[in-house]
C-alpha positions in Angstrom: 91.3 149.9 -89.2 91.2 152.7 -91.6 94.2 152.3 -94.2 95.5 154.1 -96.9 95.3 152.0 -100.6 98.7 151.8 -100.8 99.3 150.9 -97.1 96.4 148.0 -97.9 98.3 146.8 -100.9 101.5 147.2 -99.1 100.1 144.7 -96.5 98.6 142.7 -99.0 101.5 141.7 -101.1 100.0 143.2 -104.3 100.3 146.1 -106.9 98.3 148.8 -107.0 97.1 150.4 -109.9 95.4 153.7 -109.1 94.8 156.7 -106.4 97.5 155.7 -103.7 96.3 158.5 -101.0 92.6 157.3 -100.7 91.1 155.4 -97.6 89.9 152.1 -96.5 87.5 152.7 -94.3 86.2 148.9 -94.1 87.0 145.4 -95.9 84.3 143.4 -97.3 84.0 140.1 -99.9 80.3 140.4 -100.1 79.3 142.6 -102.9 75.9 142.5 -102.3 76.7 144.2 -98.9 79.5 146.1 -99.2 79.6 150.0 -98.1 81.0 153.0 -99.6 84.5 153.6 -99.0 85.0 149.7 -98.3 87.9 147.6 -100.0 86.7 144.5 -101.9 88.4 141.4 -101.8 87.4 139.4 -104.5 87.4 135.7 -103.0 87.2 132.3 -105.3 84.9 130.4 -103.2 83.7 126.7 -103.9 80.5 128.2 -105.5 81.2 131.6 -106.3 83.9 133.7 -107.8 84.1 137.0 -106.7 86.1 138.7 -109.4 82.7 137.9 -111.7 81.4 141.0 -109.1 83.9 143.6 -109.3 82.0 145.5 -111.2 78.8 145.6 -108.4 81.0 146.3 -105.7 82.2 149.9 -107.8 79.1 150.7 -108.5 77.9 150.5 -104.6 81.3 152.9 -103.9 84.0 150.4 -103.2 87.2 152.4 -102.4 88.9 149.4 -104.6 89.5 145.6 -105.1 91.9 143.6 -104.4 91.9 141.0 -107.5 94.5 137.8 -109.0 94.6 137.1 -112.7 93.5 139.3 -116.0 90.6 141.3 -114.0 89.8 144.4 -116.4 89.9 147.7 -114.6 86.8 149.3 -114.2 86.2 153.0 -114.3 87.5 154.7 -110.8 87.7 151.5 -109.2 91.6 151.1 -107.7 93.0 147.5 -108.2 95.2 145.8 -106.2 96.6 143.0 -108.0 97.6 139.9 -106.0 99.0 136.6 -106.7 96.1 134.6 -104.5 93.2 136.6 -102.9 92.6 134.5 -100.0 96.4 134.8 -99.2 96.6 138.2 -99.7 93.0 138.9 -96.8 95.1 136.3 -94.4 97.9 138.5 -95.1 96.6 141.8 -94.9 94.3 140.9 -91.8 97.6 139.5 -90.2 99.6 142.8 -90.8 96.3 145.0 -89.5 96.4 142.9 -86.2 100.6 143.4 -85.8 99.6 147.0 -86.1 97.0 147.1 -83.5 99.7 145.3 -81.4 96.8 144.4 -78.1 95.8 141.2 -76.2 94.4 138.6 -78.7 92.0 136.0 -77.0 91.5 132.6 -79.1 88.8 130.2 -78.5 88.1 126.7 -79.5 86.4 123.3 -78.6 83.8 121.1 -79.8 80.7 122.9 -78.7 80.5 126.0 -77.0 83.1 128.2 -78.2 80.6 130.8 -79.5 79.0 131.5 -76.2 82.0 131.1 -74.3 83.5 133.8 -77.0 80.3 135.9 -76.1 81.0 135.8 -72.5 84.6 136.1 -72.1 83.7 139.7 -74.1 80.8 140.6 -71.6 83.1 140.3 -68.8 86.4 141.9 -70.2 83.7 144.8 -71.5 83.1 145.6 -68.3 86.3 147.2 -68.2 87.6 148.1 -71.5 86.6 148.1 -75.1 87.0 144.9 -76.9 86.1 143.2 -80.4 84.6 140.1 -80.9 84.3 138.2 -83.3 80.6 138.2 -84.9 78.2 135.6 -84.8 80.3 132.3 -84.8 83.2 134.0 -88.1 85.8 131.5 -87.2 87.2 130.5 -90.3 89.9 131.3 -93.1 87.2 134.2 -94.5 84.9 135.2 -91.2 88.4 135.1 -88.7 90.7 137.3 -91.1 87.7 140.0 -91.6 87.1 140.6 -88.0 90.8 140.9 -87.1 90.6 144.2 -90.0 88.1 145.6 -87.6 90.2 146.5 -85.0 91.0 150.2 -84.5 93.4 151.7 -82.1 90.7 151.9 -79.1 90.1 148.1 -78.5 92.2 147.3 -75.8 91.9 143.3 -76.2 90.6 141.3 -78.9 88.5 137.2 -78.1 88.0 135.7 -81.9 86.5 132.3 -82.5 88.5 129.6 -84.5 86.7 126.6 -85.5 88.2 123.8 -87.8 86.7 120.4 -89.3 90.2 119.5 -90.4 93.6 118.7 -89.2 95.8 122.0 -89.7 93.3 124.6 -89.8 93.3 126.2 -86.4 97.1 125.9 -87.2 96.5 128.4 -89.9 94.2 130.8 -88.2 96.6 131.2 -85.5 99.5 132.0 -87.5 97.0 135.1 -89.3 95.3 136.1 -85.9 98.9 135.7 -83.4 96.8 134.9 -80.0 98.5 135.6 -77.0 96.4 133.4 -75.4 94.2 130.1 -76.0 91.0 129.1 -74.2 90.3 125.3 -75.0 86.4 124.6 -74.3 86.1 120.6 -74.9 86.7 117.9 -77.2 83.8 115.5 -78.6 83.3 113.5 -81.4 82.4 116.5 -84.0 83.2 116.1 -87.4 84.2 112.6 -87.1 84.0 111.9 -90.7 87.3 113.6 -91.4 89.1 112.7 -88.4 90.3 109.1 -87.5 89.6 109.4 -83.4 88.2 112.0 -80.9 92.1 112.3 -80.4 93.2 113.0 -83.5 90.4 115.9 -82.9 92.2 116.6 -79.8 95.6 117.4 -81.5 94.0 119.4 -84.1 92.3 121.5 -81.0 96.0 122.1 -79.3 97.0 123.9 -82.1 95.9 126.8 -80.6 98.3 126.3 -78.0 101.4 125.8 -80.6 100.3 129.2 -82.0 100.2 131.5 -79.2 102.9 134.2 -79.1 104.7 136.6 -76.8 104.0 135.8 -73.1 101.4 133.4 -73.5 99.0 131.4 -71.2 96.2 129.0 -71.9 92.7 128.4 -70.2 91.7 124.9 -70.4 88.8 122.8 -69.0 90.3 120.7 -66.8 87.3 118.8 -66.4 88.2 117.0 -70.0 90.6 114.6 -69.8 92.0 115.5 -73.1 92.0 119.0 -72.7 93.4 119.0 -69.6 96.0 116.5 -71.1 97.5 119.4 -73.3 99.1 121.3 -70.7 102.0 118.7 -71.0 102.3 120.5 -74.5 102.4 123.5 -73.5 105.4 125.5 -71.6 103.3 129.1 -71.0 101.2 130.1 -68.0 98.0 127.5 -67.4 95.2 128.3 -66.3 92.3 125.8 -65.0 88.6 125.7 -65.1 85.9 123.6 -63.8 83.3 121.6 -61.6 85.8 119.5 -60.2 87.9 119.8 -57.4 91.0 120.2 -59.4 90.5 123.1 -61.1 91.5 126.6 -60.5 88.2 127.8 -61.0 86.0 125.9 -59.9 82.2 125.9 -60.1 80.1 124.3 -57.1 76.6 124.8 -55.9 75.1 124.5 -58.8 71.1 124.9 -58.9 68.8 124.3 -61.8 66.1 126.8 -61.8 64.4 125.6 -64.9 63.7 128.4 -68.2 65.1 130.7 -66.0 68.6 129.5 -66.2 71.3 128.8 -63.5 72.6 129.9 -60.3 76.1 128.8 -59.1 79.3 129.3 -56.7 83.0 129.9 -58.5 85.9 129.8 -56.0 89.0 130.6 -56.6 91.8 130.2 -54.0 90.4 132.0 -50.9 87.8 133.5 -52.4 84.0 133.0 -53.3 81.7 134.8 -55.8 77.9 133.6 -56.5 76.8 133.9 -60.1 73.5 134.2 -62.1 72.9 132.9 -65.5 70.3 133.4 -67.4 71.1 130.3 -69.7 69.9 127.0 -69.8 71.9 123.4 -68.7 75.4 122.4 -66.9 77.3 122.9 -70.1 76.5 126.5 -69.7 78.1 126.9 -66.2 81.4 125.6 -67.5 81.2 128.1 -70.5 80.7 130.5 -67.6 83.3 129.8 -65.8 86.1 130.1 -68.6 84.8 133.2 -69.1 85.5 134.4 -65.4 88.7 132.7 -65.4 89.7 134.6 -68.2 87.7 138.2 -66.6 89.4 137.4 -63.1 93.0 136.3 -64.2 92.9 140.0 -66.7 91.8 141.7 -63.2 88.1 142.2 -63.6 86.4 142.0 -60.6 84.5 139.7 -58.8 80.7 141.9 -58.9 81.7 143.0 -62.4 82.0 139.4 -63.7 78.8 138.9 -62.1 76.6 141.5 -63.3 78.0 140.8 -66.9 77.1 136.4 -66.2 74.2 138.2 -65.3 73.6 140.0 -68.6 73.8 137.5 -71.0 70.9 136.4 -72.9 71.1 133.3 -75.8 71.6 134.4 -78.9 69.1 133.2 -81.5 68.3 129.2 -82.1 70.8 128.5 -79.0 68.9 127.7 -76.1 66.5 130.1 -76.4 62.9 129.9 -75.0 59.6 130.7 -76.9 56.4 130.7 -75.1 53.3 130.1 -77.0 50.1 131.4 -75.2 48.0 128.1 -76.3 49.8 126.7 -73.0 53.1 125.3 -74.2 56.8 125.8 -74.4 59.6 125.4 -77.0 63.4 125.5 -76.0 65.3 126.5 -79.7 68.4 125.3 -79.7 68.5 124.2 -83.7 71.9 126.0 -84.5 73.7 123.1 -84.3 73.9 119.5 -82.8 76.6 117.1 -82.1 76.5 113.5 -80.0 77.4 115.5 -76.9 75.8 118.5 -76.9 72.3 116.6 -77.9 73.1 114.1 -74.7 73.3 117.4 -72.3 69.9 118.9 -73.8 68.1 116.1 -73.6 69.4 115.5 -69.9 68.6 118.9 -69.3 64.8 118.2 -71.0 64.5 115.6 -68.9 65.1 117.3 -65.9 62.9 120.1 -66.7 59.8 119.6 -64.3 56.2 121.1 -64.1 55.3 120.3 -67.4 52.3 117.7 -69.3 54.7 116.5 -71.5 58.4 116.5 -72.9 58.8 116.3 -76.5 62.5 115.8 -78.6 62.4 116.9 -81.9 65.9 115.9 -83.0 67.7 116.5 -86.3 70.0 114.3 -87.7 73.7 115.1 -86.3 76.1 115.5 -89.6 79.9 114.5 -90.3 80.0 111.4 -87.4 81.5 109.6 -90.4 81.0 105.6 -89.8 80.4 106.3 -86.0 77.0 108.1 -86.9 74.6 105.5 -86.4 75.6 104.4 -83.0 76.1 108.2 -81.7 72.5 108.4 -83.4 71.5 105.5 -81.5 72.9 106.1 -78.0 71.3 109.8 -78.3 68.2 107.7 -78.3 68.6 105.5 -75.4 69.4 108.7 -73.8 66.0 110.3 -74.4 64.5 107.1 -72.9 66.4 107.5 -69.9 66.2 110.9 -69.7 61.9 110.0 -69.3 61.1 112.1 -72.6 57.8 111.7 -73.8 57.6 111.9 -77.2 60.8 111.8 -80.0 60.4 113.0 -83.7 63.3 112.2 -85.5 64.0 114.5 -88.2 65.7 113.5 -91.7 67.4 110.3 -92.6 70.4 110.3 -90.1 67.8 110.5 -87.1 66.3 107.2 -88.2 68.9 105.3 -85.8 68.1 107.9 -82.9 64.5 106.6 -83.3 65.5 103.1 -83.2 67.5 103.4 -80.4 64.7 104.6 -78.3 63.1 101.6 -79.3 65.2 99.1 -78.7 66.0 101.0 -75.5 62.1 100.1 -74.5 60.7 103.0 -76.0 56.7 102.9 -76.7 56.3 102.7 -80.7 53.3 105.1 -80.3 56.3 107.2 -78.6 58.1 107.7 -81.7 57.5 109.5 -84.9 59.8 110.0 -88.3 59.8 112.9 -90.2 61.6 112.8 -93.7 62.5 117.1 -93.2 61.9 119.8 -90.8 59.3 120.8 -92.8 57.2 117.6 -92.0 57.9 117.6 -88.2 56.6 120.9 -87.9 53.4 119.8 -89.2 53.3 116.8 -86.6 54.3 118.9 -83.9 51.7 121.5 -84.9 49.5 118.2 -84.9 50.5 117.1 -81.1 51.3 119.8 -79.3 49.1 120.4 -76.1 48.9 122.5 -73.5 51.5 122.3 -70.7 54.0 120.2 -72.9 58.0 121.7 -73.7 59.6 120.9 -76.7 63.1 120.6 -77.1 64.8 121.5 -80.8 68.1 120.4 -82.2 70.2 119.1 -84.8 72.9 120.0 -87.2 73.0 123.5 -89.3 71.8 121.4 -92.5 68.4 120.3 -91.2 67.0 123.6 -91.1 64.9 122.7 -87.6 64.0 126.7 -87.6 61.7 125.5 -90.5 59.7 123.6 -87.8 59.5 127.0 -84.9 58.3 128.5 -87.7 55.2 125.9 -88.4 54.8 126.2 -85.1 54.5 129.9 -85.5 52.2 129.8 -88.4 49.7 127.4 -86.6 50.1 129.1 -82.8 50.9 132.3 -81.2 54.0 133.8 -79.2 54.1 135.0 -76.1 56.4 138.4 -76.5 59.0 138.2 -74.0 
């Protein structure tokens, strides 16, 4: 939202010291990538400080700064002096999306709020002009810089809020003011900072506590403690599902393999078939919050379709390379928790027509003193799920490994690789033709670093 400096410093609780009538035309606190005409907030990070890079972020055209403490002024470069920086984006992002005034969409869950984000915008695109937030921006920097995007044309608004603490969603509620809440799931994610999978649970509802104005909530009422919130919550509710409860409910479900999904969503008297072009079960339900969110804003049933229809996984997240020695590779390496590991490897397992089926799993991060079972049980699951051959990848995999043994696993089976570096040589080593590999763990693993070996030592098929 374009803003005059001294409306920005207005809204951000600071002084300003210089030209009061010039524009904002964007907000950035990246001065390696900031744009002409762009207001620079100058964020103390963990690692870095960003008032040490006032000085590249004039020189690259920065309409000004927003700065705390004795910052010296540099030649042409506004200042807007602020008590805290990181207060002062929360509070000017806030006051940018009071402004704006629309329909502001939060999502949250333990795994797959960034495609169901992603789809809940396909389908409410297909009738009006929405912002998203980008990539998976869903904390106290990413969330606050996409609400100063909006301008006056989006008519609704779907941001992403994650959290790996009690409290946090709290506080990107009370910046973004949703009017309503989509709840995805809760799993054991980031278990080392939480005491239970309910104490996660209450952390997730408060998304609920913060919506605002006539507000209504979309949760998955195929998760008992999802669906347990709506006792919390006194606004409209609205259910989703495979189950029989729900309001929307998925049925009819058909695997077809790399190609994706095909499925049935009623809703009261009516029936819609769907499309999607992404892989597993877990996908379905993401769908179907979407369309529960498309249907209940009044999109219609064939536009929610063609836009299930349209979606395509964004990079490392159940996408599929083809290699033209003869095999397959499904890259989902963004991330990995207990859960969402148990679905792809169920989904791997399933997976006919091929030689082979190989796991190369990366350790899953934050499971606190629950990690080696979840580890472990993740590798019973492989064994059941008939996979091949599992590499485990990094220390935390080494009890995924031994639970496929002890689960009756064939030691020649099994391999260890101390980084993804390593497992993309012995996958580049035992790969045939005919075989599908499956790739996931945690962000801090790196797996991309093994698709690429494999890139280096075969050839793509261009899709």
């Amino acid at each position: 939202m374009i803003l005059t400096l001294d409306e920005a410093a207005r809204y951000a609780g600071g002084r300003l010291e210089g030209a009061r009538r010039a524009e904002v035309r964007g907000y950035s606190i990246d001065s390696r990538t900031i744009r002409s005409g762009e207001l620079f907030i100058a964020i103390r990070g963990p690692r870095f400080d960003g008032h040490a890079f006032v000085a590249e972020a004039a020189a690259r055209g920065a309409a000004g700064a927003v700065v705390s403490g004795d910052v010296s002024p540099e030649p042409g470069l506004p200042l807007i002096r602020v008590g805290a920086t990181l207060e002062s984006l929360h509070a000017l992002a806030r006051a940018v999306r009071r402004r704006w005034g629309g329909p502001l969409i939060g999502v949250t869950g333990s795994i797959g709020k960034t495609t169901t984000k992603e789809m809940i915008a396909a389908v409410l695109g297909r009738r009006g002009r929405v912002l998203r937030s980008k990539g998976n921006l869903n904390n106290a920097y990413g969330l606050p810089l996409c609400l100063l995007g909006l301008e006056p044309h989006h008519d609704v608004a779907v941001v992403e809020m994650g959290m790996s603490a009690g409290g946090e969603i709290r506080s990107l509620a009370s910046i973004a003011e949703p009017n309503e809440g989509v709840i995805t799931n809760v799993h054991p994610v980031h278990l080392e900072f939480f005491a239970s999978v309910d104490a996660i649970a209450d952390a997730k509802a408060e998304l609920l506590d913060g919506l605002v104005g006539e507000s209504r909530a979309y949760l998955n009422n195929d998760d008992a403690r999802v669906r347990g919130m709506a006792s919390r919550f006194a606004g409209e509710i609205v259910t989703w599902g495979v189950g029989p409860e729900a309001a929307f409910r998925a049925c009819r479900i058909e695997d077809r393999g790399t190609e994706g999904t095909s499925f049935t969503v009623r809703h009261r008297n009516h029936e819609a078939d769907f499309v999607l072009p992404l892989l597993g079960t877990h996908n379905v339900r993401n769908a179907i919050a979407s369309i529960s969110v498309g249907v209940t804003h009044g999109i219609g049933w064939r536009d929610a379709a063609e836009a299930i229809k349209s979606m395509r996984p964004a990079a490392m997240r159940g996408s599929v390379v083809k290699f033209r020695e003869g095999f397959s590779l499904i890259d989902d390496s963004y991330n990995s928790n207990p859960r969402a590991l148990g679905d792809m490897i169920r989904l791997l397992g399933s997976m006919r027509g091929y030689r082979r089926r190989i796991l190369v799993a990366g350790g899953m991060l934050e499971l606190g003193q629950d990690g080696r079972r979840l580890h472990a049980g993740c590798g019973r699951d492989a064994v059941e799920a008939g996979v091949d051959l599992i590499i485990g990848v990094g220390s935390e995999a080494e009890a995924l490994v031994d639970g496929a043994r002890d689960a009756g696993a064939d030691p020649a089976r099994l391999r260890r690789a101390r980084d993804a570096v390593e497992a993309g040589g012995l996958l580049a080593e035992e790969v045939r033709r005919g075989d599908l590999i499956l790739l996931k763990g945690s962000r801090g693993i790196k797996l991309e670093r093994t698709l690429d070996a494999l890139r280096g030592a075969f050839s793509t098929v261009e899709s």
